[in-house]
N, C-alpha and C positions, 0 to 999 in steps of 0.2 A: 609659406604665406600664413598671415594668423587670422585664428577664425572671424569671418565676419568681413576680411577686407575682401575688395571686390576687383575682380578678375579684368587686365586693364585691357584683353582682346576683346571680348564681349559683356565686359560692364553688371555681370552678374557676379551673386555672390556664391561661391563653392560652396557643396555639401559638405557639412563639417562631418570629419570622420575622425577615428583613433579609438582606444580600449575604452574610455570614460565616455564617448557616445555610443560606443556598442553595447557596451553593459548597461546604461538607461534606455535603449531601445529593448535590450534582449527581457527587461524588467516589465516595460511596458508591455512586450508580447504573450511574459508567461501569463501576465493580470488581465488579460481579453478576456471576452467573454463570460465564466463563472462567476470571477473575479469583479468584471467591471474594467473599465479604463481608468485607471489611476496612477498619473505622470511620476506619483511622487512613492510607489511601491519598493519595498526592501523587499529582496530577497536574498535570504540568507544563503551562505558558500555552501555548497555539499553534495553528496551526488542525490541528483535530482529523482523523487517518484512524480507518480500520475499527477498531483496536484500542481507541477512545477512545471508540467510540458507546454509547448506552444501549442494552441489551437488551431487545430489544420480545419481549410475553409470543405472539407468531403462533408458527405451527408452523416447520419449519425449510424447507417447500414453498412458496415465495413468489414474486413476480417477480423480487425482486432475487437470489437464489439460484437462479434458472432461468438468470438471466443468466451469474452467476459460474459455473455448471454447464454453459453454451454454451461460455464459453472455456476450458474444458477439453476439452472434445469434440473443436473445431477446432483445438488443438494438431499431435495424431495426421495431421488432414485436411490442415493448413500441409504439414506435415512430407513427406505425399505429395506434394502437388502440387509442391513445392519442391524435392523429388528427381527429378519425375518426368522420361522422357527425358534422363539425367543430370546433372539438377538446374542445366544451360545454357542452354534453351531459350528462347528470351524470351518466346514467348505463355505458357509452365507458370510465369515469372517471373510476370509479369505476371498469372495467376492467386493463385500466390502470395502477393502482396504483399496482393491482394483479400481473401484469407481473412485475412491479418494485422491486416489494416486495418479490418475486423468485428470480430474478436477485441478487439486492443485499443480500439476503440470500446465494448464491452461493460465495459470497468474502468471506464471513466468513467461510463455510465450507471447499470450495479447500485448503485452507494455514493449518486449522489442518489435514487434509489429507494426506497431501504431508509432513509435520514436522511427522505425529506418522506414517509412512508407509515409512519415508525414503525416498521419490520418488519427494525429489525439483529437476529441471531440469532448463536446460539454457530458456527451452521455458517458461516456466513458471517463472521465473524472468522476463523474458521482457512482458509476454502477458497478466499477471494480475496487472499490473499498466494501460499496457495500458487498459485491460477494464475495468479498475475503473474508469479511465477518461471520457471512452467513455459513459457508464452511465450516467455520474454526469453530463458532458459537455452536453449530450442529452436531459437530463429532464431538468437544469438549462435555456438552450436555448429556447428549446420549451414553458416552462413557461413563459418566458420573451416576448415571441411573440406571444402567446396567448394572452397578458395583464395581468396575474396572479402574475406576480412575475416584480420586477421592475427591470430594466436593468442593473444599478447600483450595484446589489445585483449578480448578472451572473459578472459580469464584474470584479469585486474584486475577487470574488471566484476564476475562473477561471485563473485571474491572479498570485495569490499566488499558485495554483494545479502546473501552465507551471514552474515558478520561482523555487520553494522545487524540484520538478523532473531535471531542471538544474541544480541545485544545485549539487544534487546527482551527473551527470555525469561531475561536475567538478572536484570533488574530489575522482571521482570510481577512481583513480588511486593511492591515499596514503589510501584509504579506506572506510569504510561504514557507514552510518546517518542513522543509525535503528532509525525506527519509534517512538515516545515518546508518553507517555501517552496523554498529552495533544493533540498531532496529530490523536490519536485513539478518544477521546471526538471530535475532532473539525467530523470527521467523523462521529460519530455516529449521532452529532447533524446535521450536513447537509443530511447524511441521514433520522434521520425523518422528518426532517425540509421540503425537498423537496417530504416524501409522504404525508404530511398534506396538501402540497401547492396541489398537482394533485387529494387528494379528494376533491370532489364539496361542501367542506364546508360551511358557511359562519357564521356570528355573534362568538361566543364565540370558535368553531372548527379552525375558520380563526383568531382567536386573536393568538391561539394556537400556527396556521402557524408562525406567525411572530415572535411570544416571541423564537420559536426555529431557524429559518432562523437568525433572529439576534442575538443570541448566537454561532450559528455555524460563522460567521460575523468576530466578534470577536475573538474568539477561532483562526479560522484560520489565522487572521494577527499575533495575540499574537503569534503563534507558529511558524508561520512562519521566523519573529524576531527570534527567538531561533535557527530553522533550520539555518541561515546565520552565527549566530554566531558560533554555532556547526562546520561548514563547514570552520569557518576562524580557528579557534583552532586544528581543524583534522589536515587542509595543514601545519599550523606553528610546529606541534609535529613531521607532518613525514619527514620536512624539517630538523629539530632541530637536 
């Protein structure tokens, strides 16, 4: 039957279904909420992060926002412990790296939590980037002013994390830059990268540090290029 004709036992017209109405509904559900309702939303192919889930109708008190609300907590405690006895000591390193290493374990679990239990919420779109930053932005800093890690190395990082997150809320209004693979490696490697740097390595553990800090380096200007282009191709489609 084709869309629109009406049903000759009871004179109504069928819900029109198939791939090209579930993809303009699945569009319409990521853009609830944060977003706004906008029929007319691109959302680009790729595997989707926090900014691209559906908004589950739970309160904003969940597990997966307990979590992303743990790694905020633990920043402050990193940050102690990592100063503590000035911020050289290898057993307070080696605490350190502990709390780090909870922390960002908790980014990885909150997102499957909240995707297999339904329960992504507006707070949790906005509070687990920001405490991804705040992590990264806190050990990358602290390193750098310890003398452990060079300034340079903070400095780039940091700059492409602020620029991808503008990005984003340039074009949150024709649509979303799910996160890409390559943005999941540049992550992972800054992740180890920066707990190799907070153990009290040295010789062959600290060669370690750096072979992955500078891949992580890399990685994230490489993708970051891509996020820009992504972002200029979104605006020109939903203009189009």
């Amino acid at each position: 039957m084709s869309a629109g004709a009406v049903e000759p036992t009871t004179g109504k017209v069928p819900p029109r279904t198939g791939p090209g109405v579930r993809a303009m509904g699945a569009a319409r559900h990521a853009d609830g909420g944060l977003l706004g309702h906008n029929p007319d939303v691109i959302v680009e192919p790729g595997e989707p992060d926090h900014l691209a889930d559906p908004i589950g109708t739970v309160g904003a008190m969940n597990l997966a926002n307990a979590l992303t609300g743990l790694r905020l907590v633990l920043v402050p405690i990193f940050l102690a412990v990592l100063f503590a006895n000035g911020g050289h000591d290898d057993g307070w390193r080696w605490a350190a790296w502990g709390v780090f290493a909870v922390a960002a374990t908790t980014d990885t679990i909150d997102g499957r939590v909240a995707r297999a239990r339904g329960i992504v919420t507006d707070f949790g779109k906005i509070a687990d980037p920001i405490a991804d930053k705040a992590l990264s932005a806190a050990a990358l800093i602290s390193l750098s002013s310890l003398g452990n890690l060079p300034w340079i190395v903070t400095i780039v990082v940091l700059t492409r994390e602020v620029g991808v997150t503008l990005l984003r809320f340039w074009v949150i209004r024709h649509g979303v830059i799910p996160a890409s693979r390559g943005g999941k490696l540049k992550t992972m490697l800054l992740g180890f990268g920066t707990g190799f740097y907070i153990l009290p390595f040295t010789g062959f553990g600290h060669d370690i540090a750096i072979a992955l800090m500078s891949c992580a380096v890399v990685v994230a200007w490489v993708t970051g290029v891509d996020y820009v282009m992504r972002a200029v191709r979104l605006r020109a489609a939903a203009r189009a």
